[in-house]
PDB file with one MODEL, atoms N, CA, C and O in Angstrom:
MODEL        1
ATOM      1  N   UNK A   1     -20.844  91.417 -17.044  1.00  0.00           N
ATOM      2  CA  UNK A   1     -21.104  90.086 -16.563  1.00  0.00           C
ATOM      3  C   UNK A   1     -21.314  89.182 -17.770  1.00  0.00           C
ATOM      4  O   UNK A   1     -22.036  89.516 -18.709  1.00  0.00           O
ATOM      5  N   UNK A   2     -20.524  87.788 -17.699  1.00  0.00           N
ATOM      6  CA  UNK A   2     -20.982  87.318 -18.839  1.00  0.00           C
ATOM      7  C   UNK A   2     -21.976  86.246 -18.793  1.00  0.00           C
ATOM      8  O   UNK A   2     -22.169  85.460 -17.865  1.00  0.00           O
ATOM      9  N   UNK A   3     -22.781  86.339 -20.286  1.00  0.00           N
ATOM     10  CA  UNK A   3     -23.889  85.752 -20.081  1.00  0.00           C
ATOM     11  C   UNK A   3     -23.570  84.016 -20.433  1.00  0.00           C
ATOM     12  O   UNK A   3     -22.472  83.596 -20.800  1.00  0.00           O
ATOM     13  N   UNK A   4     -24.713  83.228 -20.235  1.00  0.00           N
ATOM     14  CA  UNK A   4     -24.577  81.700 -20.517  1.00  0.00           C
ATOM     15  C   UNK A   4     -25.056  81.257 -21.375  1.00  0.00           C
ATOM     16  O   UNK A   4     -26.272  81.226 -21.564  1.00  0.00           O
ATOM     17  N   UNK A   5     -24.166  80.789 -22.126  1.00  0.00           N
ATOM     18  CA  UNK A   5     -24.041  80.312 -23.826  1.00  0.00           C
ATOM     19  C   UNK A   5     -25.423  79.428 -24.323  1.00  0.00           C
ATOM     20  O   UNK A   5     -25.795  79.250 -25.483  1.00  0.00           O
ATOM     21  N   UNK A   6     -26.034  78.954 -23.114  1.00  0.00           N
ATOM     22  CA  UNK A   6     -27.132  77.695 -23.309  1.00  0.00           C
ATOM     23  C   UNK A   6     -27.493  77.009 -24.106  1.00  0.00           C
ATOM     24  O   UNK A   6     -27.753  77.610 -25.147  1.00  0.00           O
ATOM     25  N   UNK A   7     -27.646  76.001 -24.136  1.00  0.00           N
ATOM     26  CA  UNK A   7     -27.596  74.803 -25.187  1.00  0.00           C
ATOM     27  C   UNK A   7     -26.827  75.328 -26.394  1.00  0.00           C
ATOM     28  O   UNK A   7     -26.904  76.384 -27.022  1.00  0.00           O
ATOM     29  N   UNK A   8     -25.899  74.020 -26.538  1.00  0.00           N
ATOM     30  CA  UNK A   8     -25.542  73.824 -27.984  1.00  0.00           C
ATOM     31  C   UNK A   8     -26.768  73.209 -28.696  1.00  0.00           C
ATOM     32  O   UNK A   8     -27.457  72.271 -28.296  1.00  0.00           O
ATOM     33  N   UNK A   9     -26.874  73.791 -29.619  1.00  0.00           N
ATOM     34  CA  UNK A   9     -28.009  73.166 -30.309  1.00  0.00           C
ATOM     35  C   UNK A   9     -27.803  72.141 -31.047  1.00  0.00           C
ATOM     36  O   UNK A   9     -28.800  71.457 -31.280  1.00  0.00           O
ATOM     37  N   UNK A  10     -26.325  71.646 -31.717  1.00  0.00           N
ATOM     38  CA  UNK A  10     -25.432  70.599 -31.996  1.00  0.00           C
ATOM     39  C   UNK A  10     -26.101  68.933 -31.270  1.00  0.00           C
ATOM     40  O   UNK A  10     -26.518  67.958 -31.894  1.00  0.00           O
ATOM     41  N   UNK A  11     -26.000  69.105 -29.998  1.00  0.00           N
ATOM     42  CA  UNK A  11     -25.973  67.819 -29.314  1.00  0.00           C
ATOM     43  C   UNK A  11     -27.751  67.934 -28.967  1.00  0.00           C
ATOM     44  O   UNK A  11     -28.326  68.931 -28.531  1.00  0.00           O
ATOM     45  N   UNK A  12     -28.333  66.678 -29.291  1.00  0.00           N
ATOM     46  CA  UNK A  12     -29.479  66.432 -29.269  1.00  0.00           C
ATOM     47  C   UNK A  12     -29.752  66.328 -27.865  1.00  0.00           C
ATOM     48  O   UNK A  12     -29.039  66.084 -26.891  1.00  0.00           O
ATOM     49  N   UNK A  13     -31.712  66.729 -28.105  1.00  0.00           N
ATOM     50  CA  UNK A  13     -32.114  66.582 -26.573  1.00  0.00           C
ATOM     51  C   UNK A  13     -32.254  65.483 -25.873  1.00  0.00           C
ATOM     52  O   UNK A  13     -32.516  64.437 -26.466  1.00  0.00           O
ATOM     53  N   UNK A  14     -32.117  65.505 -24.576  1.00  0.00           N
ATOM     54  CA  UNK A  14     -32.078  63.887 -23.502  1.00  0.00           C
ATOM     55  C   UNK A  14     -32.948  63.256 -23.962  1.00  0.00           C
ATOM     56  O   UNK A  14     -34.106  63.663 -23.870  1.00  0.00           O
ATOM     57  N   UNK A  15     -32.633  62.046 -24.608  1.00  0.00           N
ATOM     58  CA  UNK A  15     -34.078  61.132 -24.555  1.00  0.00           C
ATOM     59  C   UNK A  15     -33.687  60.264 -23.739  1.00  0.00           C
ATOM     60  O   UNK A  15     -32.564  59.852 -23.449  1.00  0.00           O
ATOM     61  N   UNK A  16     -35.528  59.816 -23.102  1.00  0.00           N
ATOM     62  CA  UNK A  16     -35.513  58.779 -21.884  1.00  0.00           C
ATOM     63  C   UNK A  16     -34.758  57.455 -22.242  1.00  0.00           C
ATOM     64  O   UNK A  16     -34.964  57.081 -23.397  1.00  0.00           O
ATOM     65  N   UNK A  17     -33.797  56.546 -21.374  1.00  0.00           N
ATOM     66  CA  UNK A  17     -33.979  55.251 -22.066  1.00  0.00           C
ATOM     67  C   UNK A  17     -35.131  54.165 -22.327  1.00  0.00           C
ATOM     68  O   UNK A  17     -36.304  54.455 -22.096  1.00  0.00           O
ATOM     69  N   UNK A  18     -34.815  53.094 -22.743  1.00  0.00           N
ATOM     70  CA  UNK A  18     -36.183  52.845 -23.394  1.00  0.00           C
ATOM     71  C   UNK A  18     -36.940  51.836 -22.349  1.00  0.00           C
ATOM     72  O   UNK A  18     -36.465  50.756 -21.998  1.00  0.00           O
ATOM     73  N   UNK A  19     -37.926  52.253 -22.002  1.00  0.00           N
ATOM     74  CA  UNK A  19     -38.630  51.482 -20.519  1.00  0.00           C
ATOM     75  C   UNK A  19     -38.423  49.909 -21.083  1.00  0.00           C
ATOM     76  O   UNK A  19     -38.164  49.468 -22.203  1.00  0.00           O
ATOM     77  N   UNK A  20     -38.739  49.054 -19.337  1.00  0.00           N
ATOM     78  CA  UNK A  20     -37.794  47.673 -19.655  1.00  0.00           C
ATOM     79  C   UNK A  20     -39.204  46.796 -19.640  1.00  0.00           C
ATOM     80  O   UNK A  20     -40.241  47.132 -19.069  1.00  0.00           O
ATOM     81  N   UNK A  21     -39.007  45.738 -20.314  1.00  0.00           N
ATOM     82  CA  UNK A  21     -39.813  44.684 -20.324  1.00  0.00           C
ATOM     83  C   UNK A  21     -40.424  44.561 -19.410  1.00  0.00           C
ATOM     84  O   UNK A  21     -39.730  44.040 -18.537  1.00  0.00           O
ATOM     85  N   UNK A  22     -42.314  44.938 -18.780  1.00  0.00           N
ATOM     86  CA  UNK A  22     -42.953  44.769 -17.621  1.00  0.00           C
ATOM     87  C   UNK A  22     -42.775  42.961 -17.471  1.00  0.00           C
ATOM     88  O   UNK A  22     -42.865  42.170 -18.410  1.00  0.00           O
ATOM     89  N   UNK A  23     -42.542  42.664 -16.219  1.00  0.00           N
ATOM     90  CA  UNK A  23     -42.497  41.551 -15.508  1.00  0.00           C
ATOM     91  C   UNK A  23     -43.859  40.623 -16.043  1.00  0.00           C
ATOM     92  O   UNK A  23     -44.992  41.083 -15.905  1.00  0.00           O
ATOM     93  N   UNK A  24     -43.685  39.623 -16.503  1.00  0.00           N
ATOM     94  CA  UNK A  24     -45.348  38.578 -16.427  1.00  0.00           C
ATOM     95  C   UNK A  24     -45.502  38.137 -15.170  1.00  0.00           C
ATOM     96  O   UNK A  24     -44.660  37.847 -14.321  1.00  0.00           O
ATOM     97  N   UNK A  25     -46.652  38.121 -15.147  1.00  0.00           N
ATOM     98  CA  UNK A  25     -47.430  37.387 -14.114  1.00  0.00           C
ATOM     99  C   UNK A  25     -46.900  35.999 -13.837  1.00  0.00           C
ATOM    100  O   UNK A  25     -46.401  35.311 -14.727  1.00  0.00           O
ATOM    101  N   UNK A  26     -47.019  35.608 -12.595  1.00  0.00           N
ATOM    102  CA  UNK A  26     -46.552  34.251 -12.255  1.00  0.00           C
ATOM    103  C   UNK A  26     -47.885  33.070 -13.142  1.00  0.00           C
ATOM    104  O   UNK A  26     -48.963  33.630 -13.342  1.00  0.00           O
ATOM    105  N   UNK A  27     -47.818  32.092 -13.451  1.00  0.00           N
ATOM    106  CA  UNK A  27     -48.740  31.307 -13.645  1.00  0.00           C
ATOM    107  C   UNK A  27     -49.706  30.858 -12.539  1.00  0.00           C
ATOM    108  O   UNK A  27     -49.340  30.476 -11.428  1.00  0.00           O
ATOM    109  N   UNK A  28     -50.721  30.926 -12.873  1.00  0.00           N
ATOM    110  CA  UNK A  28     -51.811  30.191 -12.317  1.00  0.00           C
ATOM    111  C   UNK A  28     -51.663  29.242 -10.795  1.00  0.00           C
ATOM    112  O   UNK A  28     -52.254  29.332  -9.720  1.00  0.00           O
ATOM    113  N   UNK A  29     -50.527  28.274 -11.325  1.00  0.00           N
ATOM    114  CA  UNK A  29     -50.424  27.170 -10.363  1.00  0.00           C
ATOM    115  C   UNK A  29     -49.372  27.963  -9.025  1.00  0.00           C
ATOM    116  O   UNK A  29     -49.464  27.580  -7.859  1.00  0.00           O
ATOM    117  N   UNK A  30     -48.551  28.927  -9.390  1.00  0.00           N
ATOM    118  CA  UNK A  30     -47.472  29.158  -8.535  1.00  0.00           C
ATOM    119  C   UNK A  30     -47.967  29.240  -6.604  1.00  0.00           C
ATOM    120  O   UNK A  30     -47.343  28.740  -5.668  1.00  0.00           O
ATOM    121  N   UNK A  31     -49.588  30.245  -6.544  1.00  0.00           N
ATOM    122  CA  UNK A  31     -49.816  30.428  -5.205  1.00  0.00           C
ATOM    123  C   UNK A  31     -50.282  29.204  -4.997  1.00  0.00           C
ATOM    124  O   UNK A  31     -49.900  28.985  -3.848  1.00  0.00           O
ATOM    125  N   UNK A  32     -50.828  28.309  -5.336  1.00  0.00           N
ATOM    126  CA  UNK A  32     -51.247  27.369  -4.607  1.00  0.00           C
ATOM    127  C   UNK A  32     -49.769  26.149  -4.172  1.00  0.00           C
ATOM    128  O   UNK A  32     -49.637  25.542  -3.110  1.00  0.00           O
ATOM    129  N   UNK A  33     -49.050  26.115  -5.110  1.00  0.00           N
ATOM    130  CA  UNK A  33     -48.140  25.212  -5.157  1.00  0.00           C
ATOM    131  C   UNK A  33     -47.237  26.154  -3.604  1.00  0.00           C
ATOM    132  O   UNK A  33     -46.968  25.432  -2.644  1.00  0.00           O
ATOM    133  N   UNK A  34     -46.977  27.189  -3.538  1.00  0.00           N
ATOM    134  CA  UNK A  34     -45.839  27.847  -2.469  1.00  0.00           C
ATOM    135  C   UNK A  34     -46.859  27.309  -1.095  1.00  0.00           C
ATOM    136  O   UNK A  34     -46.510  26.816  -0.023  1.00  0.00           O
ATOM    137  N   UNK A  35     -47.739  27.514  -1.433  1.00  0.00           N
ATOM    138  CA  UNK A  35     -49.089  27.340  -0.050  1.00  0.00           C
ATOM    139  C   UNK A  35     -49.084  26.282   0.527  1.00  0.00           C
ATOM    140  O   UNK A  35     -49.213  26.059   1.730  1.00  0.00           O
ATOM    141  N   UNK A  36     -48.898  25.429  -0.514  1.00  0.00           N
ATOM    142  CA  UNK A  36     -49.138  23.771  -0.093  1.00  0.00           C
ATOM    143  C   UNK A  36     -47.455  23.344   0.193  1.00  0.00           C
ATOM    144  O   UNK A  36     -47.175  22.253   0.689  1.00  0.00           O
ATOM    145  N   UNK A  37     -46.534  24.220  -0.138  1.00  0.00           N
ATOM    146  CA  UNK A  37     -45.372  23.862   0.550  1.00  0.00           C
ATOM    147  C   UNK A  37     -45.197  24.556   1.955  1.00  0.00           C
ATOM    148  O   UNK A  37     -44.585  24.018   2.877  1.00  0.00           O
ATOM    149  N   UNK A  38     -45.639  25.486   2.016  1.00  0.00           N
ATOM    150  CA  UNK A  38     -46.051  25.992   3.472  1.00  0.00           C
ATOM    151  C   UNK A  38     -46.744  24.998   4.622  1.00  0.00           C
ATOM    152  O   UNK A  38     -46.208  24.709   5.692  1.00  0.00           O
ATOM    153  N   UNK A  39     -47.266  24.815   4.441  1.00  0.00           N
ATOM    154  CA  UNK A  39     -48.424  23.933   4.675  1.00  0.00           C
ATOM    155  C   UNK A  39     -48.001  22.621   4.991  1.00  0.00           C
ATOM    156  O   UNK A  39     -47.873  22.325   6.179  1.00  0.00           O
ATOM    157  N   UNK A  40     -47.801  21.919   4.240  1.00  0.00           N
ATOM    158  CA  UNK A  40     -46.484  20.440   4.352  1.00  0.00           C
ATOM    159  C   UNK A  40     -45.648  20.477   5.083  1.00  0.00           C
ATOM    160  O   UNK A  40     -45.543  19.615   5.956  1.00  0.00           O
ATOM    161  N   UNK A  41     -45.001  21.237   4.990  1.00  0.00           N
ATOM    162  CA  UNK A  41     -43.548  21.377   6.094  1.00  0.00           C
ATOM    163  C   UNK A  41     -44.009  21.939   7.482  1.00  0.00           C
ATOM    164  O   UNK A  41     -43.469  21.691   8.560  1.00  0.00           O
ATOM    165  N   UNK A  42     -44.833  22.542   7.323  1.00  0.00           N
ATOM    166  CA  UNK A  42     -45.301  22.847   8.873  1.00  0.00           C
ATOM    167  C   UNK A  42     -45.884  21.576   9.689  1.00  0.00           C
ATOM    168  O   UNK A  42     -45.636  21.212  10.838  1.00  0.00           O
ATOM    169  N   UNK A  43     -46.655  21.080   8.809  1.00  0.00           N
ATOM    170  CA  UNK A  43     -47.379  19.512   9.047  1.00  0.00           C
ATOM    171  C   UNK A  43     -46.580  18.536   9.434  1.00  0.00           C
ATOM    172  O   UNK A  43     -46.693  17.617  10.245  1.00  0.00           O
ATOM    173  N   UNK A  44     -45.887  18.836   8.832  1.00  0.00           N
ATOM    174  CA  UNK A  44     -44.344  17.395   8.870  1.00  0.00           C
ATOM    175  C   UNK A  44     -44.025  17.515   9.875  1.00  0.00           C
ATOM    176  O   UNK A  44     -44.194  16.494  10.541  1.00  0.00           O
ATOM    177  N   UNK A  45     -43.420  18.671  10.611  1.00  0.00           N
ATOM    178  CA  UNK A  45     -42.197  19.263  11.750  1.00  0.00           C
ATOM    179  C   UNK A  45     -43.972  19.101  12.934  1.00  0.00           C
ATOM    180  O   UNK A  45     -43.854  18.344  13.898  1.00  0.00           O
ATOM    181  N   UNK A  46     -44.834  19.530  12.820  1.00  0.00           N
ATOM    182  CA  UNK A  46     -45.670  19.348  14.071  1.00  0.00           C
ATOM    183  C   UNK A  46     -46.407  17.711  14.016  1.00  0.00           C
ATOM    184  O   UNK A  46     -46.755  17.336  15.136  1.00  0.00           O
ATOM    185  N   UNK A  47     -46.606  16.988  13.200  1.00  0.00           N
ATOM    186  CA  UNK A  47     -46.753  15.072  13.425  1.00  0.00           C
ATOM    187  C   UNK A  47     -45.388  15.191  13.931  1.00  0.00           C
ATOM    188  O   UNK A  47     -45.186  15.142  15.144  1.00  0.00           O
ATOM    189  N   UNK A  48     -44.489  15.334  13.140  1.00  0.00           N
ATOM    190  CA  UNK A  48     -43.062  14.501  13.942  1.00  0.00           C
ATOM    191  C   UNK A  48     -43.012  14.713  15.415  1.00  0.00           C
ATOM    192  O   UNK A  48     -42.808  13.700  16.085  1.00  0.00           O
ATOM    193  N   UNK A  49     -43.190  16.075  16.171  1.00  0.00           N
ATOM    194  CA  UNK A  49     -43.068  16.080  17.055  1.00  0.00           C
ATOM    195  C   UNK A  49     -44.751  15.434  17.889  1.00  0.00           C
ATOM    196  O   UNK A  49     -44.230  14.742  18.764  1.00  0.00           O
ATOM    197  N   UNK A  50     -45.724  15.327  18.033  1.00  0.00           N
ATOM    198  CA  UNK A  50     -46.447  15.122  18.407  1.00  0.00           C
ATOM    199  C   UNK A  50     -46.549  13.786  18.732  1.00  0.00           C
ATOM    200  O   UNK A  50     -46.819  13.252  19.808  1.00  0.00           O
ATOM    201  N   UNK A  51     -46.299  13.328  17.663  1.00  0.00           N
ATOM    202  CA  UNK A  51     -46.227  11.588  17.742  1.00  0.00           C
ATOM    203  C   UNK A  51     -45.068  11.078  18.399  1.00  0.00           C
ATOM    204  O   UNK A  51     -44.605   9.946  18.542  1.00  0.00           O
ATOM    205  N   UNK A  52     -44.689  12.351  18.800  1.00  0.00           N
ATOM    206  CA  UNK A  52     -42.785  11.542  19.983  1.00  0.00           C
ATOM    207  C   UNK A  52     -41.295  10.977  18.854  1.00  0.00           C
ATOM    208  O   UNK A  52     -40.232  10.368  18.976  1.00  0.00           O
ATOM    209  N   UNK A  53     -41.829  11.425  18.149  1.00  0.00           N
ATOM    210  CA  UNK A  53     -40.669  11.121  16.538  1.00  0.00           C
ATOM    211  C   UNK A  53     -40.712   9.745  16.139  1.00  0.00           C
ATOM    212  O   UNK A  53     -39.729   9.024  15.968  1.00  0.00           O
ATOM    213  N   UNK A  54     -42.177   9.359  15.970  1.00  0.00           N
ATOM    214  CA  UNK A  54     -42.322   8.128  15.706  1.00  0.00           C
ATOM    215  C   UNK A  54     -42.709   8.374  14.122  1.00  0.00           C
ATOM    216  O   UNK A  54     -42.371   7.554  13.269  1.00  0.00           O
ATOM    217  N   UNK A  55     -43.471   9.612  13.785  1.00  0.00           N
ATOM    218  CA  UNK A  55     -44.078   9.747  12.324  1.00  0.00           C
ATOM    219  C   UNK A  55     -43.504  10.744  11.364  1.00  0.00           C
ATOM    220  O   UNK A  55     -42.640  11.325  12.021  1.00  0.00           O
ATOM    221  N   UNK A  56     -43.516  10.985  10.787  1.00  0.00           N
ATOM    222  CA  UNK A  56     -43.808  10.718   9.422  1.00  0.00           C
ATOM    223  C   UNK A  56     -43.318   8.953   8.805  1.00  0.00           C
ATOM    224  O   UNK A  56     -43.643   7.806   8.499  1.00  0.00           O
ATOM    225  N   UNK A  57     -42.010  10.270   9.017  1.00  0.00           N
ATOM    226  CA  UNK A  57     -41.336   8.530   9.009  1.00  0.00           C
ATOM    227  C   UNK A  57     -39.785   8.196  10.049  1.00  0.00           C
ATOM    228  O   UNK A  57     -38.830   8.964  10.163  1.00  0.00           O
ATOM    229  N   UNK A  58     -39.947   6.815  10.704  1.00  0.00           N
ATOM    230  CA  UNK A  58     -39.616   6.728  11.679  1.00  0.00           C
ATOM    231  C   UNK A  58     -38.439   6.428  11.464  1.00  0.00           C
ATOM    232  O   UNK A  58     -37.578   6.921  12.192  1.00  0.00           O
ATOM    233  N   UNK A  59     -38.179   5.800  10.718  1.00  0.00           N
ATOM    234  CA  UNK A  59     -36.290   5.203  10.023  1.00  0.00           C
ATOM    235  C   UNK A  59     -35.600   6.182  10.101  1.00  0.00           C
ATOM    236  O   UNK A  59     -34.841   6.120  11.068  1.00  0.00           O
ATOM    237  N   UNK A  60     -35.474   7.459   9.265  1.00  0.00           N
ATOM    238  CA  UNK A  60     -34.978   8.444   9.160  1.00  0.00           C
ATOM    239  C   UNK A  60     -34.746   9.334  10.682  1.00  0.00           C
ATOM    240  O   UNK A  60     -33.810  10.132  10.747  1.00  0.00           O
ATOM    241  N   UNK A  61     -35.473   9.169  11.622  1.00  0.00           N
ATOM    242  CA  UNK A  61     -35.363  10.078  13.115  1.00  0.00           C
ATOM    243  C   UNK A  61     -35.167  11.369  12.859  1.00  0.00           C
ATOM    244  O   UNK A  61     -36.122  11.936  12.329  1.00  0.00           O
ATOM    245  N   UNK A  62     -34.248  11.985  13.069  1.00  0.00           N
ATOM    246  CA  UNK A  62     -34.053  13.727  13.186  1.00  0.00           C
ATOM    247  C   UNK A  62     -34.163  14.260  11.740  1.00  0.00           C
ATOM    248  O   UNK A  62     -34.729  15.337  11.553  1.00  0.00           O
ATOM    249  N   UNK A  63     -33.621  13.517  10.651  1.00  0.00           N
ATOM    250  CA  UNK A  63     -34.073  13.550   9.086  1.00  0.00           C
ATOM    251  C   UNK A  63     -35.258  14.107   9.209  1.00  0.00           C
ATOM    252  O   UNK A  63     -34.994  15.068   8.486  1.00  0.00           O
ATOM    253  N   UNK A  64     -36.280  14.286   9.508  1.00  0.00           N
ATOM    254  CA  UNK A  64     -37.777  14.395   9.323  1.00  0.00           C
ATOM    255  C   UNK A  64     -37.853  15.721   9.524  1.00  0.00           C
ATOM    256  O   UNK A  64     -38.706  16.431   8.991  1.00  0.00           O
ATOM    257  N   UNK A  65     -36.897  16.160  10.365  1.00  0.00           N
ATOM    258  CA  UNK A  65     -36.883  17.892  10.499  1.00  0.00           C
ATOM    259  C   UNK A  65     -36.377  18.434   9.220  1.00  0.00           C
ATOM    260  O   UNK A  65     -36.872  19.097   8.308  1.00  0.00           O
ATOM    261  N   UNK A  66     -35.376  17.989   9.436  1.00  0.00           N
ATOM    262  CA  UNK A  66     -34.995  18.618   7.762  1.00  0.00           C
ATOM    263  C   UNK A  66     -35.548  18.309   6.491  1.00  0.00           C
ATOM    264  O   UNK A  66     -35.146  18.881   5.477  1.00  0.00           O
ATOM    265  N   UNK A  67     -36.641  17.250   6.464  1.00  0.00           N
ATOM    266  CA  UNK A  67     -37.420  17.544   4.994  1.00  0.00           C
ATOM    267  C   UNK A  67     -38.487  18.316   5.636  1.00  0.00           C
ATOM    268  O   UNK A  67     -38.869  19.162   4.828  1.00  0.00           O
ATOM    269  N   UNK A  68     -39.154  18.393   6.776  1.00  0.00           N
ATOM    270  CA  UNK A  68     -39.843  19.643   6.957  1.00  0.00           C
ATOM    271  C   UNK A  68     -39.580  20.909   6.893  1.00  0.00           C
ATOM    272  O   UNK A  68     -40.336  21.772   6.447  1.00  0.00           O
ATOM    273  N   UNK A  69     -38.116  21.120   7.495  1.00  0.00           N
ATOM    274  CA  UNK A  69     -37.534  22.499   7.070  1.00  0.00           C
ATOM    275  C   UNK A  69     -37.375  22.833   5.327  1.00  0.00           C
ATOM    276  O   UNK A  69     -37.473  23.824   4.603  1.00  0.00           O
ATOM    277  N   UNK A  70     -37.141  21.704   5.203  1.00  0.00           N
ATOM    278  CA  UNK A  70     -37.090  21.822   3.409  1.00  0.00           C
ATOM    279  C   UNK A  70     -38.003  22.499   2.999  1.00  0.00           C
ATOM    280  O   UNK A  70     -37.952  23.666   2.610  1.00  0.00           O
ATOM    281  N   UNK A  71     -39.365  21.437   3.097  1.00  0.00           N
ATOM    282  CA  UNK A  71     -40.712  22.274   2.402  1.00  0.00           C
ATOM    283  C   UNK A  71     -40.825  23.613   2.642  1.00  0.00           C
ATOM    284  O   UNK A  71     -41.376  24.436   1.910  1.00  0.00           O
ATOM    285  N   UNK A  72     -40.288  23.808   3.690  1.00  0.00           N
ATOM    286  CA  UNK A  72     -40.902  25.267   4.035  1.00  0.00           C
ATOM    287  C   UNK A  72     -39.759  26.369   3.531  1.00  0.00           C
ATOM    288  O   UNK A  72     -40.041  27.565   3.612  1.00  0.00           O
ATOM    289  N   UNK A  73     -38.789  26.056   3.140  1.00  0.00           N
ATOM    290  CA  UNK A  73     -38.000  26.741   2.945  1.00  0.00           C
ATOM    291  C   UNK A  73     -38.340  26.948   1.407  1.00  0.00           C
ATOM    292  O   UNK A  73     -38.383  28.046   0.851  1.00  0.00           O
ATOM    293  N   UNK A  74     -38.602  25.576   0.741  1.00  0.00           N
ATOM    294  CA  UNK A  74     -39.235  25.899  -0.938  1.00  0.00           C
ATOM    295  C   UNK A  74     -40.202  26.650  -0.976  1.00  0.00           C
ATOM    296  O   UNK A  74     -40.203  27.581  -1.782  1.00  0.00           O
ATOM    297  N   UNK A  75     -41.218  26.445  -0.157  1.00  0.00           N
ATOM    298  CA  UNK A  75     -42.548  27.824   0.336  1.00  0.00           C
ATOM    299  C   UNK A  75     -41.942  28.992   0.314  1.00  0.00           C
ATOM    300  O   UNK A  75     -42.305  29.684  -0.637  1.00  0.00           O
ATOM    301  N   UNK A  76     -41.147  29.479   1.009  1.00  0.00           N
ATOM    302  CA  UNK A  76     -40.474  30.306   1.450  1.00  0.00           C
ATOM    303  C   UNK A  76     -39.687  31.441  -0.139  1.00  0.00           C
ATOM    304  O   UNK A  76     -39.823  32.626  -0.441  1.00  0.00           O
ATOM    305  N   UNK A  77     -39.040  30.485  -0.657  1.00  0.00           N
ATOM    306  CA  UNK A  77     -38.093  31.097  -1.721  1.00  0.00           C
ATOM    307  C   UNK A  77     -39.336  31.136  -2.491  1.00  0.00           C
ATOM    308  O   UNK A  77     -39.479  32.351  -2.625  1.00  0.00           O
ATOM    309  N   UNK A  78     -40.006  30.764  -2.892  1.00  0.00           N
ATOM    310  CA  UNK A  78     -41.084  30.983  -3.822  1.00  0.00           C
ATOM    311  C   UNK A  78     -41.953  31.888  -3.660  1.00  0.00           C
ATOM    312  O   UNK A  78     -42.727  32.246  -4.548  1.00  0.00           O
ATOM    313  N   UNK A  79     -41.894  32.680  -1.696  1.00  0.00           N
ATOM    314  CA  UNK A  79     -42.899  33.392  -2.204  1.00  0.00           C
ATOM    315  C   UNK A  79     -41.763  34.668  -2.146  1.00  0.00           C
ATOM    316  O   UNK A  79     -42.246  35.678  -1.634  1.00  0.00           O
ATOM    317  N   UNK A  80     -40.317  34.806  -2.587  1.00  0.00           N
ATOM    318  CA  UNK A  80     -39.611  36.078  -2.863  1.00  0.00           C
ATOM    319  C   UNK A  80     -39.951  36.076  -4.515  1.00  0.00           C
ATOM    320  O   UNK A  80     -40.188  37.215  -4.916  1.00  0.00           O
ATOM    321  N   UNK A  81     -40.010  35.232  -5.359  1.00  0.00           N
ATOM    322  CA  UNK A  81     -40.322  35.452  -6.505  1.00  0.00           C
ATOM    323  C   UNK A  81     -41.824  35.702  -7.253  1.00  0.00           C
ATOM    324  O   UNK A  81     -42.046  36.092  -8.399  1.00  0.00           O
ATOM    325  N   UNK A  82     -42.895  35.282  -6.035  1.00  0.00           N
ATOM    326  CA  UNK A  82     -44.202  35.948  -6.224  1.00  0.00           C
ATOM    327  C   UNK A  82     -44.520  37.361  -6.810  1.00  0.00           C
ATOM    328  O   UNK A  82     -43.762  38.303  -6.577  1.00  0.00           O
ATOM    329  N   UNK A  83     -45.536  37.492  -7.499  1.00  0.00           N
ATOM    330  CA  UNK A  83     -45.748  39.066  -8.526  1.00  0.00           C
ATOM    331  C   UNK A  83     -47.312  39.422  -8.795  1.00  0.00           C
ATOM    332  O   UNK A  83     -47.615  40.420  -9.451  1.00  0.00           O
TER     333      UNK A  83
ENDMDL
END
């Protein structure tokens, strides 16, 4: 039976690759700033409707949804990059 040659001693042993740059911390301001876009856009979309689509602001009409959807959507993407 033949036996197994095992390691060439030629070719060096596995080294790990080299671990990657740990992630920094978000700054200071980031949770409060995603919060308060949370927060806004929810505010916006429930005055608009409450007030009969007279408020935030009344010029704009159905507009008012979509800068409320906005805020919340900037809330939103901000908190996939949270750490």
């Amino acid at each position: 039976m033949p036996e197994s040659k095992g390691r060439d001693r030629k070719t060096p042993a596995y080294t790990p690759p080299p671990t990657s740059k740990a992630r920094e911390p978000n700054p200071t301001w980031w949770v409060p700033a995603f919060v308060t876009l949370l927060i806004l856009g929810l505010l916006w979309i429930v005055i608009y409707y409450i007030t009969e689509y007279k408020y935030p602001i009344e010029a704009i009409g159905v507009w008012n949804l979509g800068i409320g959807f906005a805020l919340l959507m900037g809330g939103f993407i901000m908190t996939m990059r949270w750490r």
